[in-house]
Steps between C-alpha positions, in 0.01 A plus 500: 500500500462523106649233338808645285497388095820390331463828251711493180732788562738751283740514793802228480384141671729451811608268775562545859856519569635482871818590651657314861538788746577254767546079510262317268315540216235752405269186454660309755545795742703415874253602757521843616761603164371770288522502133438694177253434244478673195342535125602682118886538646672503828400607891467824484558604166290383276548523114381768271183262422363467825618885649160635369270212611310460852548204716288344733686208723279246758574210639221220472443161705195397349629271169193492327445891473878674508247767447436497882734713705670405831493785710795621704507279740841419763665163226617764258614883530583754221764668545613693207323615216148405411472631883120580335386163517220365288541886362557576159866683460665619229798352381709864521424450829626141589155330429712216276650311794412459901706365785367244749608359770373174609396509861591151716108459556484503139349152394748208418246272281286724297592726231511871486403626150669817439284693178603778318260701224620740286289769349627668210443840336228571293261271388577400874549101437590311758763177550557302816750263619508296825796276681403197727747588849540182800708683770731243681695428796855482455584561869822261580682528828900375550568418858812500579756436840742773446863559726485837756690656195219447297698260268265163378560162706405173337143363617440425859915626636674369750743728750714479817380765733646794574881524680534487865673839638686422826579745766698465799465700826804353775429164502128506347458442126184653377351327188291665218312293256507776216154607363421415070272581237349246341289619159229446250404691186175521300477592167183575315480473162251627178295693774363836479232543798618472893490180620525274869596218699525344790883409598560219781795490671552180705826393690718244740718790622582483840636865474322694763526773258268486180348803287332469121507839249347539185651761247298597126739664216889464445560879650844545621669148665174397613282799569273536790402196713211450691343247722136501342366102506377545130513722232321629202737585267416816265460473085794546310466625183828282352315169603755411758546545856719386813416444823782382761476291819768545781477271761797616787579257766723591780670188659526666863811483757403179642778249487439140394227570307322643164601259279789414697519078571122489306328353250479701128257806532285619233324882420185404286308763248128372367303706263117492452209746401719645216286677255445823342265775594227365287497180736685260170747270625860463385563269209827396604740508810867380384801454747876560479540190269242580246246254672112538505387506844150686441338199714740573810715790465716480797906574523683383818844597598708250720726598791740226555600425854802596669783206565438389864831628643575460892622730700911508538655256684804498681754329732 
C-alpha cells in the first residue's frame, strides 16, 4: 500500500487515549479483555473538533511501515465502533474511538501497533497517531483445600473421619462408618477466554465407597455437580471464575475397618495442563497459605486414623 505522509494539518494534533474495559492496560491488555481506544475527546463522544472529521483506524505489525495494515485476523476483534475497519468513518458516527478485544492467540512478544488518521474538512489534511500494544498473560490460579461448607482450611488439612452411627437389632449391633465430603476449590484469576485442566485425584482410602465431582460457578450452595474427568471452563467476562472439586467417600458398614485401628489416610488433588484456550500456560498457581506452587500444584487432605479400640470386654 501507499506510504501515508506526516501532512501538516489545520485540524488539532492528538494522541491516542485508551480506556480499561476489562483487567489490564490498553497497552498492556490481559489476554482475551477488551478495551477502548480513542482520539480528540472520549469513547464515543468525541469533541466538537474531531465530530466533523473522518477516521480511518488499522492495526499494523510490520514496525518499519505502520503504513501496512494487519488484516482481521482471529488475535484481535472489534467490537464496537470503528466496526468498518480500515474504513474511513466519520466522527458523528463513532469513527474517533474503536473497541478491541484481544483474543488469547493474540501474540505475547510482538507488538500490535494500533494507528489512527484523521482527515479533516476542507483542504482535507490529514494527521495520524499510532500506540505500540504487547498483550500479556496475567492468568493466576489459587488452589485451595476448602471444608464441605465451603469455608478455607489451612494448606494440606488434617481431619478425623466421619462419626460411627451404631444400630442395634436384639443382640446384634450394626456399625456405620458415616460417609464425608472432602473439598477443593479453584479460582481463576485476570482471565477472560475459557480455559482447562487436567485434575488428579489420588488416594489411601480404604473406603469401598469413593466418587469425584467437579462443579464451575458459585450458583446456589454449590450448584450442579457432575462427574466429568476434566473440564473446560467457559470465559468470564469479570476475569474470575470457580470451579469446585467434591470428592465423597462413604466408609461402608463393615466393622473394624475404614480407618478404624489404621494407619493415617490421605485424599490427594494434582493439577496439570492448566492453560487458557489459546494454549498459554498459567503464570502462577498459589495455595491456601499464599505459597507459589506453579512447579507442583498439588493439595492433599489427611484423614487421621481411628483409635484402635477393642471390642467390650466383660466378666
Amino acid at each position: 500500500m501507499k506510504k501515508l505522509a506526516f501532512l501538516f494539518a489545520t485540524v488539532l494534533l492528538f494522541a491516542i487515549s485508551t480506556k480499561t474495559f476489562a483487567q489490564g492496560t490498553g497497552v498492556a491488555p490481559s489476554i482475551g479483555s477488551t478495551h477502548q481506544y480513542y482520539v480528540n475527546g472520549t469513547f464515543g463522544a468525541p469533541t466538537a473538533v474531531g465530530e466533523t472529521s473522518t477516521y480511518t483506524w488499522w492495526i499494523s505489525t510490520t514496525p518499519a511501515d505502520l503504513s501496512t495494515r494487519t488484516t482481521l485476523t482471529a488475535d484481535f476483534t472489534v467490537t464496537a465502533n470503528g466496526a468498518d475497519y480500515d474504513t474511513p468513518t466519520l466522527g458523528t458516527d463513532g469513527g474517533s474511538g474503536i473497541e478491541i478485544k484481544w483474543n488469547p492467540t493474540a501474540s505475547l512478544s510482538n507488538h500490535y501497533y494500533l494507528v489512527v488518521q484523521e482527515e479533516g474538512v476542507a483542504p482535507l489534511c490529514t494527521n495520524i497517531k499510532a500506540v505500540a500494544i504487547l498483550p500479556t498473560n496475567n492468568f493466576k490460579l489459587l488452589f485451595e483445600a476448602i471444608a464441605s461448607d465451603g469455608t478455607t482450611l489451612t494448606d494440606d488439612p488434617t481431619r478425623c473421619p466421619a462419626p460411627i452411627a451404631l444400630s442395634a437389632s436384639g443382640a446384634t449391633i450394626a456399625y456405620n462408618y458415616g460417609t464425608d465430603n472432602f473439598m477443593f476449590k479453584l479460582t481463576a484469576q485476570n482471565l477472560y477466554s475459557s480455559w482447562s485442566f487436567i485434575g488428579t485425584i489420588a488416594k489411601t482410602l480404604s473406603s469401598p465407597g469413593f466418587t469425584v465431582e467437579y462443579k464451575i460457578g458459585e450458583a446456589g450452595t454449590f450448584g450442579t455437580w457432575t462427574g466429568e474427568p476434566n473440564l473446560t471452563v467457559p470465559a468470564n467476562t469479570a476475569g474470575t471464575e470457580v470451579v469446585y472439586f467434591r470428592v465423597n467417600v462413604n466408609n461402608g458398614t463393615s466393622a473394624g475397618t475404614h480407618e478404624e485401628n489404621t494407619a493415617a489416610k490421605t485424599i490427594t488433588l494434582t493439577l496439570s495442563g492448566v492453560e487458557d484456550e489459546g494454549g498459554n500456560d498459567v503464570t502462577e498457581i498459589t495455595n491456601n497459605n499464599g505459597d507459589v506452587i506453579t512447579t507442583s500444584p498439588v493439595q492433599t487432605q489427611h484423614i487421621q486414623a481411628r483409635p484402635a479400640t477393642t471390642t467390650i470386654g466383660f466378666n
